[in-house]
NUBADREN-853798 format. One record per atom (N, C-alpha, C): residue number from 1; residue in one letter; x, y, z. Coordinates in steps of 0.02 Angstrom, whole numbers. Atoms other than C-alpha are relative to their C-alpha. Example, Ala and Ser with C-alpha at 12.3 -4.5 7.8 and 13.67 -1.06 7.14 Angstrom:
BEGIN
1_A_45_-59_0
1_A_615_-225_390
1_A_45_60_0
2_S_-42_-59_-3
2_S_684_-53_357
2_S_-39_55_37
***
This chain:
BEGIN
1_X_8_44_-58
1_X_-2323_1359_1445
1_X_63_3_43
2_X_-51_-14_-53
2_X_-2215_1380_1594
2_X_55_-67_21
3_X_-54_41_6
3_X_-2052_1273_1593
3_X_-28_-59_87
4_X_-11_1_-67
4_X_-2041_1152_1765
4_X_78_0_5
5_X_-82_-8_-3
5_X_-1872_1173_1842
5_X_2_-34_46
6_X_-27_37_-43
6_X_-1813_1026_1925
6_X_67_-13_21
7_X_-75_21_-32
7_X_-1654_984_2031
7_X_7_-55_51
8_X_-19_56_-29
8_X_-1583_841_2123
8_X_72_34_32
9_X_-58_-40_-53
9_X_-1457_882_2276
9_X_6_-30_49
10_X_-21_19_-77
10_X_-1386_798_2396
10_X_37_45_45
11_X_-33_-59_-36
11_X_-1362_908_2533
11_X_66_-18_43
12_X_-54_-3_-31
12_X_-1219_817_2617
12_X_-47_7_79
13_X_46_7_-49
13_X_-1295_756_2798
13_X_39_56_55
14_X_-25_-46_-11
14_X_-1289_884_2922
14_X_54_-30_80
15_X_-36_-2_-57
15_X_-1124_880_3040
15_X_4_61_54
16_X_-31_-43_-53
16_X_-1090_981_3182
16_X_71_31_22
17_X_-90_-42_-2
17_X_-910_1002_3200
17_X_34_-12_-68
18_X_-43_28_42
18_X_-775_988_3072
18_X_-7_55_-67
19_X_-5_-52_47
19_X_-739_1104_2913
19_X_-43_17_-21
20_X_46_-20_38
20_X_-888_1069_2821
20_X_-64_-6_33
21_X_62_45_-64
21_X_-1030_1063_2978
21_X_-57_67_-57
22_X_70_-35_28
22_X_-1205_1135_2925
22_X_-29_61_14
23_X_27_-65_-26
23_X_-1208_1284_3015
23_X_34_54_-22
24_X_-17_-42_43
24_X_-1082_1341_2893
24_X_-13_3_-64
25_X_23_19_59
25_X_-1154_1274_2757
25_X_-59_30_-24
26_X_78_-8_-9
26_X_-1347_1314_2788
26_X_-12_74_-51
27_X_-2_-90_52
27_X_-1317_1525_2715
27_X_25_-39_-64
28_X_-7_9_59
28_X_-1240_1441_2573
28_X_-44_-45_-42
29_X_69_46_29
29_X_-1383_1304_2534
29_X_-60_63_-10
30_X_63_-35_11
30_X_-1508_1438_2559
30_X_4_58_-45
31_X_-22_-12_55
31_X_-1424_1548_2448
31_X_-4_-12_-62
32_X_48_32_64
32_X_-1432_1441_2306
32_X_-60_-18_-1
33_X_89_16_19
33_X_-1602_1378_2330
33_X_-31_64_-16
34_X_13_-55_24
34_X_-1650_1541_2334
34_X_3_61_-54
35_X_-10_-33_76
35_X_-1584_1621_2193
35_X_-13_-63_-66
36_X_23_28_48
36_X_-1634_1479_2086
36_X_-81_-48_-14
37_X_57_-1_-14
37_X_-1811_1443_2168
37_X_-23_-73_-53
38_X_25_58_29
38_X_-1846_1260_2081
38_X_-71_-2_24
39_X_71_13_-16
39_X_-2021_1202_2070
39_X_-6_-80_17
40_X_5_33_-48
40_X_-1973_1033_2124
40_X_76_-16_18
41_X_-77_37_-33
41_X_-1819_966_2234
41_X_7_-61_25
42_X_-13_77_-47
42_X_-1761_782_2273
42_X_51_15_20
43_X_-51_-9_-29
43_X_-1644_790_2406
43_X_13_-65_30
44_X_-16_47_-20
44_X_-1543_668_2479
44_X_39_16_70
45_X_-53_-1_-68
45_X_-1441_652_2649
45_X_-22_38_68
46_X_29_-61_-69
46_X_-1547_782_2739
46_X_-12_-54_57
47_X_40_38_-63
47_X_-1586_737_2922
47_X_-53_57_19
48_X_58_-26_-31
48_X_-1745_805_3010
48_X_16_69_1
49_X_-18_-75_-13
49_X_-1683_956_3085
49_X_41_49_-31
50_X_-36_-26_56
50_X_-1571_998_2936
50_X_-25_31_-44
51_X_67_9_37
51_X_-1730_970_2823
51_X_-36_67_21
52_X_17_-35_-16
52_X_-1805_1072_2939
52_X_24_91_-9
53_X_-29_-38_13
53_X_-1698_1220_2927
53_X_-17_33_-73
54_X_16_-13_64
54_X_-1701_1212_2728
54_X_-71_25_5
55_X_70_-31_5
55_X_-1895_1234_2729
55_X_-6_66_37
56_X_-5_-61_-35
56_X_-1865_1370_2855
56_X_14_60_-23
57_X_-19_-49_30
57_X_-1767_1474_2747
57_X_-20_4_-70
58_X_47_-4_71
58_X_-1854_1430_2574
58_X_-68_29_21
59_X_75_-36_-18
59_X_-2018_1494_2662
59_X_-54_-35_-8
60_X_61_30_20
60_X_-2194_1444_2651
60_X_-46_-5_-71
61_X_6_7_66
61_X_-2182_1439_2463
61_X_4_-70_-11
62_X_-1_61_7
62_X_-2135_1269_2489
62_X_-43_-60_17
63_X_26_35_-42
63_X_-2215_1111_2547
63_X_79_-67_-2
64_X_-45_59_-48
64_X_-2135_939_2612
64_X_-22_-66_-17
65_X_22_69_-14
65_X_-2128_755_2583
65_X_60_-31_8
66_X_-68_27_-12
66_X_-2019_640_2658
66_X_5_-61_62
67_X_22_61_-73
67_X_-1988_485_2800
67_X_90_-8_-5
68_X_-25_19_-7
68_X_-1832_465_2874
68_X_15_-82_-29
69_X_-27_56_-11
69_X_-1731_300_2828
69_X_-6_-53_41
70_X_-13_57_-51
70_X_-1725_227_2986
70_X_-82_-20_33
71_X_66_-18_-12
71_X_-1911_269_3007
71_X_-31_60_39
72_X_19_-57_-17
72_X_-2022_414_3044
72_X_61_51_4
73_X_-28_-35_8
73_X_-1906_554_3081
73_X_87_-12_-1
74_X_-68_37_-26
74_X_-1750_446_3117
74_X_42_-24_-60
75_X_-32_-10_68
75_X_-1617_468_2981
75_X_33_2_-52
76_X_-6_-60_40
76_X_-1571_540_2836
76_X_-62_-24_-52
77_X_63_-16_34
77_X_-1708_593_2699
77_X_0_-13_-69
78_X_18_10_77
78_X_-1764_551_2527
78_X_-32_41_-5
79_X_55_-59_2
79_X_-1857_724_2532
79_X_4_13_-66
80_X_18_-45_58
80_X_-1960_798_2403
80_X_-24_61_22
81_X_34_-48_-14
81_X_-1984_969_2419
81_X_-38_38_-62
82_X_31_-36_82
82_X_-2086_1081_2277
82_X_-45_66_27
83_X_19_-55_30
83_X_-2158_1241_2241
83_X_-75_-7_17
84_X_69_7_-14
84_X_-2343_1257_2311
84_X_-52_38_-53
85_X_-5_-24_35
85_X_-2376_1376_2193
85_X_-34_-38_-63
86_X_9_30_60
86_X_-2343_1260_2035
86_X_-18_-85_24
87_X_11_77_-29
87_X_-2372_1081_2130
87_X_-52_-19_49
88_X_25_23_-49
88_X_-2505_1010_2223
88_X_16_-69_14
89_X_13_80_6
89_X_-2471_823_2303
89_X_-66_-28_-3
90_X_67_29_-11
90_X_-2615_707_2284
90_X_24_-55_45
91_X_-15_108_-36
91_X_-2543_536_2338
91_X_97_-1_1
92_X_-72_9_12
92_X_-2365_503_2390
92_X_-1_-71_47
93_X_-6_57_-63
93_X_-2287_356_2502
93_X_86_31_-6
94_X_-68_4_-14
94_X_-2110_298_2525
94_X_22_-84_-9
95_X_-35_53_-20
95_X_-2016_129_2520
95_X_73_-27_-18
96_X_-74_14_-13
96_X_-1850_52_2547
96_X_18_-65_-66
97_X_-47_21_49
97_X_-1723_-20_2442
97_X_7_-57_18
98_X_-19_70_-23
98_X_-1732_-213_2480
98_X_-48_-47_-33
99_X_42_69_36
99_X_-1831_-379_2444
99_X_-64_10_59
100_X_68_-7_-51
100_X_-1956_-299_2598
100_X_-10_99_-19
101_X_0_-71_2
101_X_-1984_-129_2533
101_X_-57_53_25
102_X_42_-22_-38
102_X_-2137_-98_2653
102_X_14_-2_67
103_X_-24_6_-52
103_X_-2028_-122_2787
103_X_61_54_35
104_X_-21_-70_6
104_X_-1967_40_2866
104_X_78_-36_35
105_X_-56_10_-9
105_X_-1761_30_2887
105_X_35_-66_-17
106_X_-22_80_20
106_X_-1736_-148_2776
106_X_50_-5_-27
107_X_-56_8_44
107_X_-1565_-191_2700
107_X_-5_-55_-26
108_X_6_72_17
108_X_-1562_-364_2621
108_X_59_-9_-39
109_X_-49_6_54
109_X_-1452_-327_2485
109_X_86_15_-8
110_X_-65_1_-31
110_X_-1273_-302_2576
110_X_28_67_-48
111_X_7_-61_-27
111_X_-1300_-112_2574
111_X_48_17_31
112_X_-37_-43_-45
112_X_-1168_-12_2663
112_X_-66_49_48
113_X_50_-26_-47
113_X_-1323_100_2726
113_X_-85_-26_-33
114_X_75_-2_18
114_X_-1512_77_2729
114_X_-38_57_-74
115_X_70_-51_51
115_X_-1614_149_2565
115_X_-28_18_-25
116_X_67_-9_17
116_X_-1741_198_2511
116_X_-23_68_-56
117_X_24_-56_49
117_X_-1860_310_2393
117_X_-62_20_32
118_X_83_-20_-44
118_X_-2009_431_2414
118_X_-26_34_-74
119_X_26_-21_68
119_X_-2127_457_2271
119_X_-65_39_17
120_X_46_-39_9
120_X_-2267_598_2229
120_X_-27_8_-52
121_X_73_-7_73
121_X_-2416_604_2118
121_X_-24_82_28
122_X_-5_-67_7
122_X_-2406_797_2090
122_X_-93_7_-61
123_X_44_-34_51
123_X_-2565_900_2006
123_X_31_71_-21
124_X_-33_-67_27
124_X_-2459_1033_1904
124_X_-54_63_-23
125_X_54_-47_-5
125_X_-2562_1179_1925
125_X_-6_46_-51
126_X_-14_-38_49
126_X_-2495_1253_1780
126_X_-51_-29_-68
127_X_39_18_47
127_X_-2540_1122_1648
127_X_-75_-35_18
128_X_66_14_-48
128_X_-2702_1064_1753
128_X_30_-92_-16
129_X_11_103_-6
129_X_-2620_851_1741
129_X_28_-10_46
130_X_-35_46_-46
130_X_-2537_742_1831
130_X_66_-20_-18
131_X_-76_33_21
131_X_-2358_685_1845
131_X_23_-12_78
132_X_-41_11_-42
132_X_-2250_598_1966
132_X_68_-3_-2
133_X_-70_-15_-39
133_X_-2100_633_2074
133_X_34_-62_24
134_X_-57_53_-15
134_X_-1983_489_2120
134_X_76_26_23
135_X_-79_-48_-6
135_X_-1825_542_2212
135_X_23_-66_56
136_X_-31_77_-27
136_X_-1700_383_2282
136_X_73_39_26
137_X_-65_-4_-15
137_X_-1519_362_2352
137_X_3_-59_-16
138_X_-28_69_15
138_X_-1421_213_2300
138_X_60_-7_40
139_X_-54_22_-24
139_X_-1301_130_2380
139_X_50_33_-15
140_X_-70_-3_62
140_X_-1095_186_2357
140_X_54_-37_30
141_X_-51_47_-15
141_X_-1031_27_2416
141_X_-11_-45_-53
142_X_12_67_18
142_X_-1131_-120_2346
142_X_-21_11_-85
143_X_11_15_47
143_X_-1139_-148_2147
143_X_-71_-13_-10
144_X_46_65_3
144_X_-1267_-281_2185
144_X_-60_57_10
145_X_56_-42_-21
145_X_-1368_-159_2279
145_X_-33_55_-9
146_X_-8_-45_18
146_X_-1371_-23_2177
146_X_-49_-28_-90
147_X_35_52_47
147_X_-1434_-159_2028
147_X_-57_-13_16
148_X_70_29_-18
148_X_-1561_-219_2126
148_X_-48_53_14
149_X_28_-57_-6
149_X_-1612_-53_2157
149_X_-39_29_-43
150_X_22_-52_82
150_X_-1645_7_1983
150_X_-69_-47_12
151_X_47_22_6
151_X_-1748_-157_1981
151_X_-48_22_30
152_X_53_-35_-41
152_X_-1851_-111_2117
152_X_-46_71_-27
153_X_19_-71_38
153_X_-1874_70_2052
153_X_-31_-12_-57
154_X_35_33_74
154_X_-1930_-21_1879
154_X_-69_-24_21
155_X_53_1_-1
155_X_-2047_-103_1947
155_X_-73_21_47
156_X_46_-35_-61
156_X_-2130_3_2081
156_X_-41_80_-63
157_X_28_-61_41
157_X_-2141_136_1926
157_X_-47_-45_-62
158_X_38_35_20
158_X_-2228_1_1818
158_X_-74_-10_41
159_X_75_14_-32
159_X_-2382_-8_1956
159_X_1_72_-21
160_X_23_-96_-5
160_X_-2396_184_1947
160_X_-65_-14_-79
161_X_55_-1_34
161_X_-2550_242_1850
161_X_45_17_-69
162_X_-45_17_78
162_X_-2501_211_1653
162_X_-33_93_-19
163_X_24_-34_60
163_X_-2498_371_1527
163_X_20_64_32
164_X_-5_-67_-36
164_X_-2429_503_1687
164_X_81_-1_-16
165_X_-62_-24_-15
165_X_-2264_591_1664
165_X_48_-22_59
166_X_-47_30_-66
166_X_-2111_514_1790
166_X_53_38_-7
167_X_-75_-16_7
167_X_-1969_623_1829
167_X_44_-27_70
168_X_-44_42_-45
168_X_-1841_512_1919
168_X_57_24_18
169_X_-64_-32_-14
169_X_-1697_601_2036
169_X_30_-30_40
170_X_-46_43_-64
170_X_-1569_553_2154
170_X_70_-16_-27
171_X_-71_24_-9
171_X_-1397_498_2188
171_X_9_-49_-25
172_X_26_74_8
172_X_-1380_343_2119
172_X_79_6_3
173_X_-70_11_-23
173_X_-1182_349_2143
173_X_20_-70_-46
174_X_-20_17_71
174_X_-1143_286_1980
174_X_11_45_-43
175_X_-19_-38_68
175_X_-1077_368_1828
175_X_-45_-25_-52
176_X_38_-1_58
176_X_-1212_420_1719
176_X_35_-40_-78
177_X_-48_44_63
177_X_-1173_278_1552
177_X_-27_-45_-8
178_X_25_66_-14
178_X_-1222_126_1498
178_X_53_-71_40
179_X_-22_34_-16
179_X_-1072_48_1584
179_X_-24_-10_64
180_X_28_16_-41
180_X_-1173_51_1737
180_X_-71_-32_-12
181_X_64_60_-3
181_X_-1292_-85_1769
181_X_-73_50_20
182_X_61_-53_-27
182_X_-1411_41_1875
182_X_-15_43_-40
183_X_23_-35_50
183_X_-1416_156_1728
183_X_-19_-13_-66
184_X_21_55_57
184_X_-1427_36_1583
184_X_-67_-33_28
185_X_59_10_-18
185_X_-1580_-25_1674
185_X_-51_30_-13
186_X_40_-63_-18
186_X_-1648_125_1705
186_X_-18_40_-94
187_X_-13_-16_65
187_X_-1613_183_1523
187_X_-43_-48_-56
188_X_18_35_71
188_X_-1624_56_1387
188_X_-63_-55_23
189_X_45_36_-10
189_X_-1734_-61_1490
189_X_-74_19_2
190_X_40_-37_-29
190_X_-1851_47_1570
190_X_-48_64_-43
191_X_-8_-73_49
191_X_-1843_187_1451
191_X_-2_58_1
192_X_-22_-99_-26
192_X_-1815_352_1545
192_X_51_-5_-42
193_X_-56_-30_48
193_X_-1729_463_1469
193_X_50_48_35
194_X_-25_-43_-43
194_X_-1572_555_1555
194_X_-29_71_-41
195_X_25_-67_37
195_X_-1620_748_1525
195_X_74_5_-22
196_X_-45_-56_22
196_X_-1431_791_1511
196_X_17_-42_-72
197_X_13_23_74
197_X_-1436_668_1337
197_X_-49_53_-37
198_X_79_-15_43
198_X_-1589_751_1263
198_X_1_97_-10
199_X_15_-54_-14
199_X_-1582_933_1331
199_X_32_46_-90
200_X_-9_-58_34
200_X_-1586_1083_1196
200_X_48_32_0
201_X_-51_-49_-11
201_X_-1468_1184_1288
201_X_27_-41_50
202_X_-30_31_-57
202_X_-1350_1109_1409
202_X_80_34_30
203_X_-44_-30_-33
203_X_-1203_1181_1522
203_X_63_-47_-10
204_X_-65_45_7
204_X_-1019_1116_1534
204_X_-28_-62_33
205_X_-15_55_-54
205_X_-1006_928_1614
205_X_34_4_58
206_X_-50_17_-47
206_X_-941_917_1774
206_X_-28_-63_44
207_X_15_61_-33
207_X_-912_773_1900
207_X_-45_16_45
208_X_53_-58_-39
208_X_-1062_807_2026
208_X_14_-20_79
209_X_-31_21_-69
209_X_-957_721_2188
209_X_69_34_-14
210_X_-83_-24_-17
210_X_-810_842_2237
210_X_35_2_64
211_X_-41_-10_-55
211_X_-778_811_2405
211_X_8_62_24
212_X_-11_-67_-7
212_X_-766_1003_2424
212_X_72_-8_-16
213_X_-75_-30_41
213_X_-598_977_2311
213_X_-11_38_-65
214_X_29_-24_77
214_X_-579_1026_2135
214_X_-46_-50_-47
215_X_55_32_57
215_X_-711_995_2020
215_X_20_-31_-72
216_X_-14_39_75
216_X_-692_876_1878
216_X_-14_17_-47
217_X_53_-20_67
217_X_-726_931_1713
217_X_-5_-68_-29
218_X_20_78_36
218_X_-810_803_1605
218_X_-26_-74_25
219_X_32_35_-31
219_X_-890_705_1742
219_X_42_-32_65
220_X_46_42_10
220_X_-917_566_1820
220_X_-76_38_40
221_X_88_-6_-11
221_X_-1111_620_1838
221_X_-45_-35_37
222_X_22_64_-42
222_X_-1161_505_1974
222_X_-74_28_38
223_X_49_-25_-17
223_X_-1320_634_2012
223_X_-47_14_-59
224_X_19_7_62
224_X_-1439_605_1895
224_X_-102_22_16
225_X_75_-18_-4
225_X_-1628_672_1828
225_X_-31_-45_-99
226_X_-2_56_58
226_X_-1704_536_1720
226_X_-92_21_-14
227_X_46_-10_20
227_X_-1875_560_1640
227_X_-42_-36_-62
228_X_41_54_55
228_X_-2028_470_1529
228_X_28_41_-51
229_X_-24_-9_66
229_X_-1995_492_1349
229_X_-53_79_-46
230_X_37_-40_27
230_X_-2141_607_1337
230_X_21_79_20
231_X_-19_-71_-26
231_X_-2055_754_1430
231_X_43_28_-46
232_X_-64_-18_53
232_X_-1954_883_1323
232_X_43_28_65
233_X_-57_-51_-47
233_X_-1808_960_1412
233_X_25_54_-66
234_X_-26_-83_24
234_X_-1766_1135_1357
234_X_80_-1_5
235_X_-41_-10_12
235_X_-1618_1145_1435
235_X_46_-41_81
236_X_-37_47_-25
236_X_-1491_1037_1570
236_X_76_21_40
237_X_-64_-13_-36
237_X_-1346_1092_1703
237_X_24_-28_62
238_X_-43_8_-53
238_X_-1221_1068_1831
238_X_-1_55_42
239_X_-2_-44_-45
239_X_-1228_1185_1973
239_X_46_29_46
240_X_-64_-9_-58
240_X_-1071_1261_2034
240_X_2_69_36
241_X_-2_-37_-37
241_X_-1127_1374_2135
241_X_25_-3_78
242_X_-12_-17_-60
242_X_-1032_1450_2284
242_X_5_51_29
243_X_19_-59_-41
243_X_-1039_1568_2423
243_X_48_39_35
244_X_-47_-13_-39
244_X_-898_1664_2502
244_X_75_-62_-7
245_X_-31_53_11
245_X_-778_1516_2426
245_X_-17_-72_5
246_X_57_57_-26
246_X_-890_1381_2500
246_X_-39_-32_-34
247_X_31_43_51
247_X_-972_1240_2409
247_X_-56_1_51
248_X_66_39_-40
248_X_-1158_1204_2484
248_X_28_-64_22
249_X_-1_63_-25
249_X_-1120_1037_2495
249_X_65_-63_-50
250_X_-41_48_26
250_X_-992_881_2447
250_X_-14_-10_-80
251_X_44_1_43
251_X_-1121_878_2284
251_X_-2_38_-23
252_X_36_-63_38
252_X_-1155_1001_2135
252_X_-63_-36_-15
253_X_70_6_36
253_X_-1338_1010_2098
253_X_-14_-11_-78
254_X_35_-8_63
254_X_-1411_961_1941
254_X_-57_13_-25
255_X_83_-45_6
255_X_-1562_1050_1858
255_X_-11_-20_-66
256_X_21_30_69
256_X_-1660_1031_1712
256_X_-52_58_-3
257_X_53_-38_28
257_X_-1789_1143_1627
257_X_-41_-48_-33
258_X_33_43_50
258_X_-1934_1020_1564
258_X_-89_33_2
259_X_81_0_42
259_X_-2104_1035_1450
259_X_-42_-62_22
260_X_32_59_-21
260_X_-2218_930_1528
260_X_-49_-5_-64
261_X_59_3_45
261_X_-2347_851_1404
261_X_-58_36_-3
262_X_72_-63_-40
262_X_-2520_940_1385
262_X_-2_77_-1
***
């Protein structure tokens, strides 16, 4: 049965001027995506025409889900992208990170920025079921809001149809642990499971926010791929891939190899 290979990536939103703008970045994002061809991607930070780009150079292998922040195309993205190939969507939406989470661009929770999640009820074409996609940003100001977040995420994955696979990605700008509230939630409450605990095979640790400085060994892991209890993971990495010296983005990617049930 054919592994899925998921990753979580914040692309770092796209600038225009300044060392690290997107138009020097873009060959090196498409680069890695391309040589490591995931079958699904939660991305974070993209804006529209950034977004746009990526799908441009991944090709029409891909498809698209996603809603601006601020609403409709107005930005940055909680995109899911995936593999057409191995993924069909059936049902997706979107909603925001607040006490109005049908309310497009809501903060409530004293947020530094607006945000939000976008979820997909996938038909894996491989094993003929169902499983859903969940891909968020969390706050990296507010504690509070980053807490209330998980909740939210808890219980928006509690309505979901019972007995389907959830793999949960995103930034959550916390250090993977139980000393975080948002991951102790998410964890012991909830009962995902991080893949890079569980995995078979797993790569060095590194921190997955470098600023485009040096990379941390041994964490903090603040990009995380969390999953039901029924998924196996094979195997679990950090992504330090670069291009001509060049990091893709502020972010290393993290990936996972997982056995879906079935």
């Amino acid at each position: 049965m054919s592994l899925l290979h998921v990753m979580t990536f914040n692309l770092l939103y796209a600038s225009v001027d300044g060392p690290h703008r997107w138009a020097d970045r873009r060959p090196v994002v498409h680069a890695l995506l391309d040589a490591e061809r995931p079958d699904l991607i939660g991305t974070q930070e993209g804006l529209a025409a950034q977004l746009d780009d990526v799908r441009a150079d991944l090709g029409p292998g891909y498809g698209f889900v996603g809603t601006g922040r601020d609403g409709g195309t107005d930005g940055e993205f909680t995109a899911v992208l995936y593999r057409v190939e191995r993924l069909t969507p059936v049902r997706h939406g979107v909603f925001w990170l607040s006490d109005t989470p049908d309310v497009a661009a809501s903060n409530t929770w004293g947020a530094r920025c607006v945000r939000m999640a976008t979820w997909v009820r996938f038909l894996d074409r491989v094993t003929g079921r169902e499983l859903y996609a969940v891909n968020t940003h969390f706050d990296h100001i507010s504690e509070n809001a980053r807490r209330r977040s998980a909740a939210l995420i808890r219980d928006r994955l509690a309505a979901l149809e019972p007995g389907l696979p959830v793999v949960l990605t995103g930034d959550f700008n916390a250090a993977a642990g139980t000393e975080s509230p948002a991951y102790r939630l998410l964890t012991r409450d909830v009962g995902l499971v991080d893949v890079w605990t569980v995995a078979a095979r797993r790569g060095p640790d590194h921190g997955t926010w470098h600023g485009f400085g040096p990379v941390a060994d041994g964490g903090p892991r603040i990009d995380w791929i969390l999953v039901t209890p029924d998924v196996a993971v094979e195997a679990a990495a950090v992504n330090l891939f670069r291009s001509g010296g060049r990091f893709p983005s502020d972010h290393l990617p993290v990936q996972a190899h997982l056995r879906l049930p079935g």
